[in-house]
Steps between C-alpha positions, in 0.01 A plus 500: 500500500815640367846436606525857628165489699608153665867630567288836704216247636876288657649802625192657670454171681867500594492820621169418713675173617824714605308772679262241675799296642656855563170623680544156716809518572479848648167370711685232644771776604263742629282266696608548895706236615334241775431737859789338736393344788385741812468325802265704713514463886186548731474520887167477717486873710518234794832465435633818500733546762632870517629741291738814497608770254825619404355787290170699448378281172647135610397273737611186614249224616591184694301190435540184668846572699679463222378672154557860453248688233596822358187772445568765260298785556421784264452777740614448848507602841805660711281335798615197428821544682326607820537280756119514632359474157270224406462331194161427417346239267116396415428177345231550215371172416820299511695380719840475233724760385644419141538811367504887589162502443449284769613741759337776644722714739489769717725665780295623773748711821260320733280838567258454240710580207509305216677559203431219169808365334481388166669139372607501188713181512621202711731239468641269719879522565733209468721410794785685347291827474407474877828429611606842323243653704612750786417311815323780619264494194442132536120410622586170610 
């Protein structure tokens, strides 16, 4: 092999070496970085205590005296704010919420009525977040 040929036959292999480490590097970077830790909080329907509404897509649950859950609803209900309206749950299977899907709501007016409300989210509130809570909008 000539001088020339080896000199090419170096640089191509450089080059691959380069683009290789390059190509790794830039994995490494583009991989997603480690999920952070999401606690997720359950409660047994047993436990839930009340609940009231400070607008037509929100809803406040209280579980075990002292825990306050927020439901976010996608479409809600201006009959949520009536003071004879009742919130209505059925259990399908489980007896835990976890998530939204976990829940399904309805407001009836107590005549027959009944109008489903759709969860899209839940979380549970820290004691700071209830304590910023009207007290009229507070289930427990």
């Amino acid at each position: 092999m000539s001088t020339l040929s080896k000199l090419v036959s170096a640089t191509v292999i450089a080059a691959g070496l380069v683009a290789l480490g390059g190509s790794a590097a830039v994995a490494v970077a583009a991989s997603p970085a480690a999920p952070a830790e999401h606690k997720q909080s359950c409660f047994f329907i047993s436990q839930w205590e009340g609940w009231k509404s400070p607008s037509p897509d929100v809803l406040y649950l209280g579980v075990n005296m002292h825990d306050v859950y927020k439901v976010q609803l996608s479409y809600g209900s201006t009959e949520l704010s009536w003071p004879d309206a009742h919130l209505v749950s059925i259990s399908r299977g489980g007896d835990t919420v976890c998530t939204a899907l976990d829940l399904d709501l309805s407001i009836s007016d107590g005549h027959g009525f009944r109008q489903p409300l759709m969860a899209t989210a839940i979380t549970k509130l820290t004691p700071e977040e209830v304590a910023a809570i009207p007290k009229k909008f507070r289930p427990n």
